[in-house]
N, C-alpha and C positions, 0 to 999 in steps of 0.2 A: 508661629513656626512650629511644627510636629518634630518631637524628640525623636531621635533616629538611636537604635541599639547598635553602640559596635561591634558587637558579636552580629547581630544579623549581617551588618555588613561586609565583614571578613567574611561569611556562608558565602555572602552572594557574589563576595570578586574570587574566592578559591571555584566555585562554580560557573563564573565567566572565564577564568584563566585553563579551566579543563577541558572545555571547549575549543582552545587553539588549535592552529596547527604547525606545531617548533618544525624548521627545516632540519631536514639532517646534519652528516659532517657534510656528505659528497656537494650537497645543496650550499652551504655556505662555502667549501673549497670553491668551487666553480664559481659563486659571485662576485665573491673578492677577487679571484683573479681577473674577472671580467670588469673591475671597476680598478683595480690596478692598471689593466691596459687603458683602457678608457680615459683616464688620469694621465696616463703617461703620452698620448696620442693626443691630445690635449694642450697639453701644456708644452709640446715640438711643435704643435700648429701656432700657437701663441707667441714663443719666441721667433719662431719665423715670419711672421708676421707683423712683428715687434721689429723685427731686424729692416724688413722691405719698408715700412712707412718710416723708420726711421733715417731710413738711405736717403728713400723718395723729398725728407720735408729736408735733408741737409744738401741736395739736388736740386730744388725748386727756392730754396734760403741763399746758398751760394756758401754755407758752414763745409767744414772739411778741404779744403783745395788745399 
């Protein structure tokens, strides 16, 4: 197995890391809100959903009367 230098190596990830491309503010504003909604549209489809099968098997059981 070939010694690796840690100096070269920090060269080489500050040199892969300058390379990126960081989003902006506007760019993270905008996704997080988008993954906010998302999340929240979501998890109403889920409870209601929750709700209906929940009705349907206390409907189909004979639970609740």
């Amino acid at each position: 197995m070939a010694k690796y230098n840690p100096f070269e190596f920090i060269q080489e990830v500050r040199h892969e890391v300058s390379k990126v491309t960081w989003p902006g503010r506007k760019e993270v504003w905008v996704t997080t809100v988008a993954v906010l909604v998302m999340v929240t549209l979501a998890s109403i489809f889920f409870l209601v959903t929750d709700q209906v099968l929940g009705w349907l098997v206390s409907l189909v059981l004979g639970f609740g009367r």
